[in-house]
C-alpha positions as CSV (number, residue, x, y, z in Angstrom):
1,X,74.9,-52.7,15.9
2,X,77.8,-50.9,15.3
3,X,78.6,-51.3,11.4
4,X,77.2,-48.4,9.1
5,X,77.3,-51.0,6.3
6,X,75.0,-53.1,8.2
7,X,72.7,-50.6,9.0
8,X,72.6,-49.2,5.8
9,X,71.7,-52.6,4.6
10,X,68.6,-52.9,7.1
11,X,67.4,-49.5,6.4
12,X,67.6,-50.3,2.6
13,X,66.0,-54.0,3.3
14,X,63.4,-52.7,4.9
15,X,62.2,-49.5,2.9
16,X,62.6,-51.8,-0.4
17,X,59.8,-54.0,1.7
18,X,57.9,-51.2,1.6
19,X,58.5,-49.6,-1.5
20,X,57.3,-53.4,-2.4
21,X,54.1,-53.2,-1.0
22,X,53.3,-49.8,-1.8
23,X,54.4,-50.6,-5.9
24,X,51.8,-53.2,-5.2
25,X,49.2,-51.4,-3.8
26,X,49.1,-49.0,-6.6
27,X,49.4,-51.8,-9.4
28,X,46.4,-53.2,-7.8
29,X,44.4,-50.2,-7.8
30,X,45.4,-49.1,-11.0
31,X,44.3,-52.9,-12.3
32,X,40.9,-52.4,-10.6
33,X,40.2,-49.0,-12.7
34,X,38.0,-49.8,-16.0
35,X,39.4,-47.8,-18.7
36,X,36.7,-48.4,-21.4
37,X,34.6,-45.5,-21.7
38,X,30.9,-45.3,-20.8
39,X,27.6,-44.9,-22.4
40,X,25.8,-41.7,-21.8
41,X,23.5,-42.7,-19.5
42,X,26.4,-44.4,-17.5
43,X,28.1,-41.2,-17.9
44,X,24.8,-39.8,-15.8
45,X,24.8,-42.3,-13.4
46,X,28.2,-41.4,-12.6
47,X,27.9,-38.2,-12.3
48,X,24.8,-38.5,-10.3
49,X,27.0,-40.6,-7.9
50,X,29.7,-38.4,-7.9
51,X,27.5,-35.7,-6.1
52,X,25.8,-38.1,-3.9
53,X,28.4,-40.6,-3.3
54,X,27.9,-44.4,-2.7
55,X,31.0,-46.5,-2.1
56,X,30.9,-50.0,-1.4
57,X,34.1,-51.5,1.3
58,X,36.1,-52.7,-1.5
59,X,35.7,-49.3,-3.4
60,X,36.7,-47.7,-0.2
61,X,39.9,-50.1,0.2
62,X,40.9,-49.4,-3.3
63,X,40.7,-45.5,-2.6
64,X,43.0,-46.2,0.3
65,X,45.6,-48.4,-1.5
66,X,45.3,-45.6,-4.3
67,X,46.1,-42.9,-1.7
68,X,48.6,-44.8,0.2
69,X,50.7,-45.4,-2.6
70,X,50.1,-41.7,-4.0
71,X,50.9,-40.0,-0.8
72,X,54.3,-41.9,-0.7
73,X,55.3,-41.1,-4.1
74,X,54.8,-38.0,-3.4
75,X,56.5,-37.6,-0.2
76,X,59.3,-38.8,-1.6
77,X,59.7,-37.1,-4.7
78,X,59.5,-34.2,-2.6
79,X,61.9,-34.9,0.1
80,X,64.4,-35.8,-2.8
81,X,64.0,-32.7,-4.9
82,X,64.3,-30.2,-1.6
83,X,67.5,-32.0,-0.4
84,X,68.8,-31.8,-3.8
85,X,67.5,-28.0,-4.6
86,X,68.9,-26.8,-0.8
87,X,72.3,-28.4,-1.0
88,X,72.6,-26.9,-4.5
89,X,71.7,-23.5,-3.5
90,X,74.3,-24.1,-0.3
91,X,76.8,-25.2,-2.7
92,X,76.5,-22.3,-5.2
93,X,77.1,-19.9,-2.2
94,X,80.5,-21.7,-1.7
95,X,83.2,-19.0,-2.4
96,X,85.3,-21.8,-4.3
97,X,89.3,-20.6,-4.7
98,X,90.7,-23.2,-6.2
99,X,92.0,-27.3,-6.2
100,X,93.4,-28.5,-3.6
101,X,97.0,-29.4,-4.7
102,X,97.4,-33.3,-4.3
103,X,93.7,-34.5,-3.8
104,X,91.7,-34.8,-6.9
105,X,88.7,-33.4,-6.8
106,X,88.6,-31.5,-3.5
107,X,88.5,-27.6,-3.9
108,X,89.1,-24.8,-1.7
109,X,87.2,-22.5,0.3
110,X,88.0,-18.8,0.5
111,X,87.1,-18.7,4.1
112,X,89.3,-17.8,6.9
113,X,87.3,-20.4,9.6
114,X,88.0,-24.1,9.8
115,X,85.8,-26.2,7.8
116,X,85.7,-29.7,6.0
117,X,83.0,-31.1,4.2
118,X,81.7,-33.5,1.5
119,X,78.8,-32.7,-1.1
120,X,77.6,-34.0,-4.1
121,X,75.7,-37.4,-5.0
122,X,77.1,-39.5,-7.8
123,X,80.3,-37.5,-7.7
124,X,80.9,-35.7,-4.3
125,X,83.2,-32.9,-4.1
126,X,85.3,-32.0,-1.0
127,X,85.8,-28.6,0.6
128,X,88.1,-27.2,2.6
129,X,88.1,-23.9,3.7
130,X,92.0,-21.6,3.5
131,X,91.5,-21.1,7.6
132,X,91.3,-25.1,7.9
133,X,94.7,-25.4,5.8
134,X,96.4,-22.7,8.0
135,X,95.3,-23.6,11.1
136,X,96.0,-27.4,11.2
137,X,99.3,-28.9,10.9
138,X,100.3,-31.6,8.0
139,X,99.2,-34.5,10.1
140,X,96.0,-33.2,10.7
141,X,95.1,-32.1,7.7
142,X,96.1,-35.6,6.2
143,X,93.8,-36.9,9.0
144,X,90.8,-34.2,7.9
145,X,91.2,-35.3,4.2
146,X,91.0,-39.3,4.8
147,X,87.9,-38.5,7.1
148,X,86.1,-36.7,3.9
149,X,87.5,-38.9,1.3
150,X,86.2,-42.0,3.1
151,X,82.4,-39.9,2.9
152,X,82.9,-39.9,-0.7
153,X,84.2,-43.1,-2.0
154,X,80.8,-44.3,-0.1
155,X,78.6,-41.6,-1.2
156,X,77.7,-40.8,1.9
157,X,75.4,-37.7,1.2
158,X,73.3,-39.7,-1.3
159,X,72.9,-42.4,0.8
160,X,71.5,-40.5,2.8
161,X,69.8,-38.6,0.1
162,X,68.2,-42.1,-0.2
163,X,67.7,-42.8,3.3
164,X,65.8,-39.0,4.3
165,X,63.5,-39.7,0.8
166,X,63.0,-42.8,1.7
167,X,61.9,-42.4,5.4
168,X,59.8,-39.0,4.7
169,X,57.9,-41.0,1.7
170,X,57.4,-44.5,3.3
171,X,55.9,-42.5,6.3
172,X,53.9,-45.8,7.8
173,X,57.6,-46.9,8.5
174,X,59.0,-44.6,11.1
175,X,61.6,-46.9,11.7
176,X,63.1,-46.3,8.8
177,X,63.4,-42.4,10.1
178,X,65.1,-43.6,13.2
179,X,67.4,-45.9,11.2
180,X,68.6,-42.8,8.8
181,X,69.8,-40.8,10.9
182,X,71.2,-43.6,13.1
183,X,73.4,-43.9,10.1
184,X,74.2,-40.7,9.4
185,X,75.9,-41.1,13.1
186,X,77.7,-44.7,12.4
187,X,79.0,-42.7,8.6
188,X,80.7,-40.2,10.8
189,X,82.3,-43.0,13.4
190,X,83.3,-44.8,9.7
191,X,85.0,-42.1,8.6
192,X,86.8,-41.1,11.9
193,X,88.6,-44.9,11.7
194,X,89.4,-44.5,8.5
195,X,91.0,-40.9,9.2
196,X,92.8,-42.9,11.8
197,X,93.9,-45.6,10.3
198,X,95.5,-43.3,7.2
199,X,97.3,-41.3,10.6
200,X,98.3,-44.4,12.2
201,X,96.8,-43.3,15.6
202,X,93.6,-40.5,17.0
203,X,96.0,-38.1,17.8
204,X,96.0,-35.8,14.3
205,X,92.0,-36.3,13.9
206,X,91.9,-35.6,17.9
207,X,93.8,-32.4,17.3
208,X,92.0,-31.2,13.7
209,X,88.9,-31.9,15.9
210,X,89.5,-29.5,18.4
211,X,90.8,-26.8,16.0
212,X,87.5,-26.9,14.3
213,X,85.6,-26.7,17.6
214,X,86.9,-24.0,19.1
215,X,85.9,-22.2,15.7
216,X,82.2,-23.2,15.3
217,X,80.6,-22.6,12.2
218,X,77.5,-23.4,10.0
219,X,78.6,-26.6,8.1
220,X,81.2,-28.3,9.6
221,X,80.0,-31.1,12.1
222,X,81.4,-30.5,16.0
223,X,82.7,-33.1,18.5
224,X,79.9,-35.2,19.7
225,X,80.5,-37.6,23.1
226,X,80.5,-40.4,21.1
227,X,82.7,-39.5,18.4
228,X,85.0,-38.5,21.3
229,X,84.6,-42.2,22.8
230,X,85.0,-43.7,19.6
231,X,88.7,-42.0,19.5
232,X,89.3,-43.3,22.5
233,X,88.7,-46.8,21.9
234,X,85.1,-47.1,22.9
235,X,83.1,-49.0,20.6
236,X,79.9,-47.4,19.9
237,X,76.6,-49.7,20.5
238,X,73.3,-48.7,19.2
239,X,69.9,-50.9,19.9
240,X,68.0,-51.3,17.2
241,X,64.7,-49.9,17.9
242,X,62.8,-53.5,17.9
243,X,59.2,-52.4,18.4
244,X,59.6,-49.7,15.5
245,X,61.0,-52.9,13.3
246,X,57.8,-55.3,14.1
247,X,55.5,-52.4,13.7
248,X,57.0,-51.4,10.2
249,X,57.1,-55.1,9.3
250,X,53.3,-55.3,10.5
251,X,52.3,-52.5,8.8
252,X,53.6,-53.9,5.6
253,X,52.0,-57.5,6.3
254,X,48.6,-55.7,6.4
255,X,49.1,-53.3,3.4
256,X,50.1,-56.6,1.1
257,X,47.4,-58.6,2.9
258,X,45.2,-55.7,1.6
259,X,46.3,-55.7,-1.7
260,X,45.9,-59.3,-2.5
261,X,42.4,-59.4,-1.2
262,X,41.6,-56.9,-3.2
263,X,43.8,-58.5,-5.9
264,X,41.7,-61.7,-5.9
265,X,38.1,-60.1,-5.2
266,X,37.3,-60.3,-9.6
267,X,34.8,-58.0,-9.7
268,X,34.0,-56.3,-7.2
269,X,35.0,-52.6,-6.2
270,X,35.9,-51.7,-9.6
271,X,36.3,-48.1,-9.9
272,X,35.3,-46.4,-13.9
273,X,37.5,-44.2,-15.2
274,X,37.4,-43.2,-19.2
275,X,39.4,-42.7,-21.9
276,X,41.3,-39.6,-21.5
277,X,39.4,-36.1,-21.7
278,X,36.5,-38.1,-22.7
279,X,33.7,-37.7,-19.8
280,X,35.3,-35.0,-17.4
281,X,32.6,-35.7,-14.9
282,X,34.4,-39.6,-15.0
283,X,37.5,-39.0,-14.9
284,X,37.0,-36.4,-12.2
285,X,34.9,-39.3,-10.0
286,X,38.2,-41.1,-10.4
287,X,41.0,-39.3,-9.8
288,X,39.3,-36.0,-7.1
289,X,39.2,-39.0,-4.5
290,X,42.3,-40.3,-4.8
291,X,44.0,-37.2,-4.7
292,X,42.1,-36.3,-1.3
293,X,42.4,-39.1,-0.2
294,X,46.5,-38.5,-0.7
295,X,46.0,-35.2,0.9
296,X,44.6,-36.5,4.0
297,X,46.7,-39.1,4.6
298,X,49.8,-36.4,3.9
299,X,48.3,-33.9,6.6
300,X,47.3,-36.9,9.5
301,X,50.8,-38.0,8.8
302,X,51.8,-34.2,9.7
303,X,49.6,-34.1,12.6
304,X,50.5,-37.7,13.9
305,X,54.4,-37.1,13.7
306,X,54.9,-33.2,14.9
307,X,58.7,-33.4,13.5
308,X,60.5,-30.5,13.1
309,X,63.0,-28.1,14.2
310,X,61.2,-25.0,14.7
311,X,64.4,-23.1,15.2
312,X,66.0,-23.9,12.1
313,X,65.9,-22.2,9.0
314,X,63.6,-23.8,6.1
315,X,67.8,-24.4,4.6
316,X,68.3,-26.3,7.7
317,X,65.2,-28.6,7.5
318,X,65.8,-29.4,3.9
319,X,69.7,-30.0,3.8
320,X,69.8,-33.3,4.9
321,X,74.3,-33.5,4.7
322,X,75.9,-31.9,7.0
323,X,73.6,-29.3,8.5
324,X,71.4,-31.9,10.0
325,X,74.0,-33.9,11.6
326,X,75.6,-30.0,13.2
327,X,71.9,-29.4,14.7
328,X,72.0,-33.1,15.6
329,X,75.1,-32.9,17.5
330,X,74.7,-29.3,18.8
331,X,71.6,-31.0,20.7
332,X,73.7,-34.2,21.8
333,X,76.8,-31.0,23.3
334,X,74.2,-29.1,25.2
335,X,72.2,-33.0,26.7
336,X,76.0,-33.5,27.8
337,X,76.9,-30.0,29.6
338,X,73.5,-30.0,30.9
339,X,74.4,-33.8,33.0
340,X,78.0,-32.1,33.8
């Protein structure tokens, strides 16, 4: 598959599958909660059982569909808010000097090395730094310009936004993981033939792309192997990771299989929970095992995953656009001068 938009598609067809069967799962444990308070001696009972629990299978199911769907909200949220909260700090860092005369919207960088970027979610922003403009000539910088305007007429960085939350929260999908940052790759390969197609040839981009490499710097992204074939006429190809696919696609068979069985079993598992502040102990039986049961499934998912860049900065986890992509492709240079 070599279109972004196709990919894009599939990674959004699939996490709304999820997102699906996760919205379910927590409609259906919410559904099974009683809400009517109890009687004091119920009150008792419950908090006798609370301290020596004793859960039937379906009260153990709904726990998990409660925690699933939990965990994954929260997992997202979070993923969202640091992406959002680093590239903000990154961005009000950015020793802006101006507009850049003729392209509305972009602004320039008081910096005296090469750089070219895109930031911002419903209305990204380009920056280019005062080194890039001196050091490229009018064709390049023409080329530079089309490459970043093309990232933000698609929104790029909030796709991905999207994509990162998306992938972090919806963690039973890994595939959806693979399939972001596959993108992020086919984004840049979109933008390069657009870039060409505004210079009427590789040539400028070729050029612009070697006068940012030989200045390497924090945020712009370098020139990976495949970017390089892509200029020269080589189609990139990338295999869909099918066993990731069927095992995200099982995964949410069996979590909506779950949820309709418990959906149909009337009666049985319900879990009590009162009014509002009105039995502590109650609402505490409730809502304590849920929430650990949330917790755990957040730290197995830790455990079972091990991702992570040790060597980056807590900045260079977080900021999913572009400092991902430069550790990304500082990886894919040194696989490629370690085969030379």
């Amino acid at each position: 598959m070599t279109s972004a938009r196709r990919l894009w598609l599939l990674s959004l067809a699939v996490a709304l599958l999820g997102l699906s069967a996760t919205a379910a799962a927590g409609a259906v444990a919410v559904t099974r909660i009683d809400f009517a308070g109890p009687s004091f001696a119920e009150f008792m009972a419950a908090c006798q059982r609370w301290v020596f629990p004793h859960f039937t299978t379906a009260s153990v199911l709904i726990l998990a569909l409660g925690s699933v769907s939990l965990a994954a909200l929260a997992l997202c949220v979070r993923s969202a808010v640091r992406q959002v909260l680093a590239t903000r700090r990154f961005e009000s860092r950015l020793p802006v000097g101006g507009e850049l005369a003729g392209v509305p919207g972009a602004r320039v960088i008081a910096d005296g090395a090469p750089h070219a970027f895109c930031l911002g979610w419903l209305r990204p922003r380009i920056y280019v730094s005062q080194g890039a403009l001196d050091a490229l000539d009018a064709a390049e910088r023409e080329a530079v310009i089309a490459h970043e305007l093309h990232h933000a007429r698609r929104r790029d960085p909030l796709r991905l936004l999207l994509a990162r939350s998306l992938g972090e929260g919806l963690f039973f999908l890994p595939v959806l993981g693979r399939l972001a940052e596959r993108y992020a790759a086919l984004a840049e390969l979109a933008a390069d033939e657009a870039a060409v197609e505004a210079s009427r040839g590789p040539q400028p981009l070729a050029s612009a792309l070697l006068a940012f490499d030989a200045h390497p710097s924090p945020v712009v992204v370098g020139i990976a192997p495949e970017r390089v074939d892509s200029l020269l006429g080589q189609r990139a190809r990338f295999e869909l990771p099918v066993l990731l696919l069927v095992g995200g696609l099982a995964s949410i068979g069996v979590l909506v299989a779950v949820t309709v069985g418990m959906a149909g079993a009337a009666g049985h598992g319900t879990i009590q929970l009162p009014v509002l502040a009105a039995q502590a102990c109650m609402l505490a039986m409730a809502a304590v095992p849920v929430m650990v049961g949330a917790a755990g499934v957040l730290n197995a998912r830790r455990l079972v995953s091990g991702r992570g860049d040790a060597s980056a900065s807590p900045d260079d986890r977080r900021l999913g656009w572009p400092r991902r992509a430069v550790l990304r492709e500082r990886r894919q240079r040194r696989r490629a001068a370690a085969r030379r």
